[in-house]
C-alpha positions as CSV (number, residue, x, y, z in Angstrom):
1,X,62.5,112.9,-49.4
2,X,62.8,116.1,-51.6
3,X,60.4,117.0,-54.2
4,X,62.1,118.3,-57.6
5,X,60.4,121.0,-59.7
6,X,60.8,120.0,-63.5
7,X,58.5,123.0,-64.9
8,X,57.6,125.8,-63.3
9,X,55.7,129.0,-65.4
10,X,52.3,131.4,-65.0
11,X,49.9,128.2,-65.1
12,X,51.2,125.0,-63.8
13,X,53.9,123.4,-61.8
14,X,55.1,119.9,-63.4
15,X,57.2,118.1,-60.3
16,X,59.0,114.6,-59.9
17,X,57.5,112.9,-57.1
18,X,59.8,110.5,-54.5
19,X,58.6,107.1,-54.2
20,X,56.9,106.5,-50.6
21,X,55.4,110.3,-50.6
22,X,51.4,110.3,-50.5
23,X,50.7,113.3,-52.3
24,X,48.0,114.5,-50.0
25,X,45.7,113.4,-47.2
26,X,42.7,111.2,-47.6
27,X,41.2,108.6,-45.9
28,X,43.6,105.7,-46.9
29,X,46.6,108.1,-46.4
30,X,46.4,110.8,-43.2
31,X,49.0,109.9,-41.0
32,X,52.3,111.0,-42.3
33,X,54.6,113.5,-41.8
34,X,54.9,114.9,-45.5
35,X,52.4,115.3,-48.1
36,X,53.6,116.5,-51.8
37,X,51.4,119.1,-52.3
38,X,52.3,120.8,-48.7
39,X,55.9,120.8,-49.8
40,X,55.1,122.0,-53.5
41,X,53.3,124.7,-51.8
42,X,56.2,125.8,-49.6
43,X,58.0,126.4,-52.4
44,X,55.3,127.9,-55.2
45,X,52.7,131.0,-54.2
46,X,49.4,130.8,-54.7
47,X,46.7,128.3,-55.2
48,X,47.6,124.7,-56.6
49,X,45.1,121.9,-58.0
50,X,46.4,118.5,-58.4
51,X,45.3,117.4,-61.9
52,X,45.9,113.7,-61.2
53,X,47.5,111.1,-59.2
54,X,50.1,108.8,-58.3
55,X,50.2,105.8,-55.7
56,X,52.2,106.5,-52.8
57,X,55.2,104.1,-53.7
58,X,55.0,105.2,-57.4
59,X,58.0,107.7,-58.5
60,X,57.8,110.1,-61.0
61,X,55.8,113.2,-62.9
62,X,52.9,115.0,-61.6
63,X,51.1,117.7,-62.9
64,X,49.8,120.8,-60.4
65,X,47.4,123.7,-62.0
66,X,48.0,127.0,-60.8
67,X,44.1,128.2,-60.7
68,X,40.9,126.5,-60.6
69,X,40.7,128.0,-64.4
70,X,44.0,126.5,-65.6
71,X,43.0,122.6,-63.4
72,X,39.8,122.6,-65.4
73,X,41.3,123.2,-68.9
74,X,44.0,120.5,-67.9
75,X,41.1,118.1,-66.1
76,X,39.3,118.1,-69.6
77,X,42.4,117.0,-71.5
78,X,43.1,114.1,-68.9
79,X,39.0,112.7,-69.8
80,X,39.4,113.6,-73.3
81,X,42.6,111.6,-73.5
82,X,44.8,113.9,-74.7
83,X,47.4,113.6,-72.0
84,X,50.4,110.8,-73.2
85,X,51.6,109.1,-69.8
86,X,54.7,106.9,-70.1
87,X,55.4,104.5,-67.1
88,X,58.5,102.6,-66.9
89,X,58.6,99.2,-64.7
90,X,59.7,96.0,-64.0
91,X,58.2,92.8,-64.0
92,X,58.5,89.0,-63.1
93,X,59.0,86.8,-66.2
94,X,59.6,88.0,-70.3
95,X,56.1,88.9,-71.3
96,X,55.7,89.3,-75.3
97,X,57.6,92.1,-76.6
98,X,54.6,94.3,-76.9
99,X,50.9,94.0,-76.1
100,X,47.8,95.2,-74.6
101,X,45.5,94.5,-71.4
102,X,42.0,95.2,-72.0
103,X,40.4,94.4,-68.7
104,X,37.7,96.4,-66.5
105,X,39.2,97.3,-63.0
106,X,37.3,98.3,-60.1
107,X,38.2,101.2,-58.0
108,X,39.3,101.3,-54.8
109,X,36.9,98.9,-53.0
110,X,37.5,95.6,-54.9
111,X,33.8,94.7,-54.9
112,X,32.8,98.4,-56.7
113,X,31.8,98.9,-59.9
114,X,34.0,97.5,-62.7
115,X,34.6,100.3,-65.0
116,X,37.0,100.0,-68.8
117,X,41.1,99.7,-68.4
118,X,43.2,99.7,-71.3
119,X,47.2,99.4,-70.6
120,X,49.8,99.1,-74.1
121,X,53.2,97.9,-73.1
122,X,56.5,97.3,-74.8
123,X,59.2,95.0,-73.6
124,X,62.5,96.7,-73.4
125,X,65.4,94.5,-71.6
126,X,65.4,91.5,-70.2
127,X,67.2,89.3,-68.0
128,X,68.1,86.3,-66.4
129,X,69.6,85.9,-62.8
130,X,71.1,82.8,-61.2
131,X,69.1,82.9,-58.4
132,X,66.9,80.0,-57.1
133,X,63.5,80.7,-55.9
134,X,61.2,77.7,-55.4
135,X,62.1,74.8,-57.8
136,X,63.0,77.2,-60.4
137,X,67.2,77.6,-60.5
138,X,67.0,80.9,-62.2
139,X,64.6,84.0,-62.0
140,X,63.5,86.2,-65.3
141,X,62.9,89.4,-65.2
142,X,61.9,92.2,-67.7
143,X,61.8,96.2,-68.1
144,X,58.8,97.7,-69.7
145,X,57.9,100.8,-70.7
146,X,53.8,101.1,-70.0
147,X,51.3,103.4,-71.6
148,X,47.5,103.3,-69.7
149,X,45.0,105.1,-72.1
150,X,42.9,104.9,-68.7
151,X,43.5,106.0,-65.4
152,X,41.7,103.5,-63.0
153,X,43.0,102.5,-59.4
154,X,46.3,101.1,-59.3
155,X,46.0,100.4,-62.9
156,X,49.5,99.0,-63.9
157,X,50.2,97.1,-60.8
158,X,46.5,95.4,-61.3
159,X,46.7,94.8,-65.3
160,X,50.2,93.6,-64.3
161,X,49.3,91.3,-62.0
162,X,46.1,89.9,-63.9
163,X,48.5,88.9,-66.9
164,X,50.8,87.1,-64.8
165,X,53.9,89.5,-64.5
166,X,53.8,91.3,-61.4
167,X,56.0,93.9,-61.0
168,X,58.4,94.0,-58.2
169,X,58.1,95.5,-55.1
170,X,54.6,95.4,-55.2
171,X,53.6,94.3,-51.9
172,X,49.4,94.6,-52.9
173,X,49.6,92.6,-56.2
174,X,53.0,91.4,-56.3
175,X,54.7,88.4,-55.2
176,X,56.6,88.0,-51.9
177,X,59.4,86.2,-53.0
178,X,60.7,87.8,-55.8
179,X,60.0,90.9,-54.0
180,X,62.3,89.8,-51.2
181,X,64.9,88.4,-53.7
182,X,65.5,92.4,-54.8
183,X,65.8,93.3,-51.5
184,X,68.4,90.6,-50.2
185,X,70.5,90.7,-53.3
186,X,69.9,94.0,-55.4
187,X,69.3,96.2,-52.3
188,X,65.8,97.6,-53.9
189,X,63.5,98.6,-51.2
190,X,60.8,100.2,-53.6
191,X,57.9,99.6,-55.9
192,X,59.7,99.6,-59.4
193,X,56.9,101.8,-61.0
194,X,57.8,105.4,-62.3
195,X,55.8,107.7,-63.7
196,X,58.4,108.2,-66.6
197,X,57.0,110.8,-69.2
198,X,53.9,113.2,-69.5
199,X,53.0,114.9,-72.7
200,X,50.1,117.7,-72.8
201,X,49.1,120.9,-74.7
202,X,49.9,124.1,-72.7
203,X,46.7,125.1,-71.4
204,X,47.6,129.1,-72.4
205,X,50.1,129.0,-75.5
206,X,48.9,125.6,-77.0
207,X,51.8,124.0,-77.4
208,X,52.7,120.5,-76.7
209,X,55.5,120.0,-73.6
210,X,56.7,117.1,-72.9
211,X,58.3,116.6,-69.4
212,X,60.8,113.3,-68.0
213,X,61.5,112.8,-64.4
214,X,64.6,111.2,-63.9
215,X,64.7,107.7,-62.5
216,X,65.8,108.0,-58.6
217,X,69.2,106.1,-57.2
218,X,67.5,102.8,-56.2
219,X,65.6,102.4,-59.7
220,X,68.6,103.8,-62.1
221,X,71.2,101.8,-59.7
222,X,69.2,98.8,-61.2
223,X,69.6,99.3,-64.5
224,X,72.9,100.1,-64.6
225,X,73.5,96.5,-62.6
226,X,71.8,94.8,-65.3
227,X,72.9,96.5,-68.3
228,X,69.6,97.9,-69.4
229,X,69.8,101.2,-71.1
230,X,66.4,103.4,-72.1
231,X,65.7,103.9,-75.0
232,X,66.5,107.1,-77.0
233,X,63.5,109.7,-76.8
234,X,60.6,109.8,-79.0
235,X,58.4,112.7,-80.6
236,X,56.2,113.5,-78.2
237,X,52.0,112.5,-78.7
């Protein structure tokens, strides 16, 4: 697994992350063989700050401060909610075309503290496979593009799962079956969660960049197979 750089200037590093790459040791994570943030350092001098996070089978954009100066003014956009994140997936079923889960999450240990979770979506292809799975003959399936206005533990994959439409490949808070019924027949191996879009304010020139990672072989392979097309871009927030 390679890491991309997307942007690269004076104060931060924006890269696309593999799916399946922890992006750096902790306690639930310690025994592998690459971390993200070693390889981003092979390749970029000088200190790095990871600003936030992904889960280790999410794909996508991450965002690395070059300075503890720089990772602060960036940290204080993330709590202010400044920072746009736009997450694309796929589900089980056709949930409405848009909506919004308002539902506390805990954090890592299920019995913790419940703390606020707020996740928009918007439905944006759907399908219908002739594929039995149980007693039902044919299996629905939807794309969605996901905006969290929070950042709690495994947000999306939780809100996801607590509305009924788990995403696939989700082996945590998915289902096994239609998990398995991508692998046999669609040859997806992978959480279909990517970090799609992140839109901030420089932290020196105060301008707004907006950065895309580009969907990886397995996830755009997908698409393609079902005819699903992203939509065109928007302004950024």
């Amino acid at each position: 697994m390679r890491v991309r750089i997307l942007h690269l200037d004076d104060a931060l590093v924006v890269v696309a992350k593999p799916a399946g790459m922890p992006v750096h040791r902790s306690r639930l994570v310690n025994d592998d063989e690459v971390y993200l943030i070693d390889a981003v350092r092979a390749a970029v001098p000088g200190p790095l700050h990871l600003i936030h996070r992904l889960d280790r089978a999410t794909s996508g954009v991450l965002l690395i401060g070059r300075g503890s100066e720089v990772a602060a003014m960036l940290g204080r956009q993330f709590m202010a909610r400044d920072v746009a994140k736009t997450y694309l997936a796929v589900c089980r079923g056709w949930p409405d075309e848009e909506g919004v889960i308002d539902s506390a999450l805990p954090g890592v240990r299920e019995h913790s503290e419940r703390k606020p979770a707020l996740t928009r979506w918007r439905r944006l292809a759907t399908i219908e496979v002739p594929i039995a799975v149980g007693r039902y003959p044919q299996q629905r399936y939807a794309l969605v593009e996901v905006d969290p206005e929070t950042g709690r533990y495994r947000q999306i994959r939780r809100h996801f799962s607590h509305i009924r439409h788990p995403l696939i490949g989700d082996t945590s808070h998915g289902r096994t079956e239609h998990n398995r019924l991508f692998k046999q027949y669609f040859g997806v191996h992978r959480l279909l969660l990517h970090a799609w879009k992140l839109a901030f304010t420089h932290p020196l020139d105060g301008c707004r960049l907006c950065v895309e990672a580009p969907l990886d072989e397995a996830f755009a392979g997908l698409l393609a197979r079902f005819g699903w097309v992203l939509p065109a871009p928007r302004e950024p927030l």
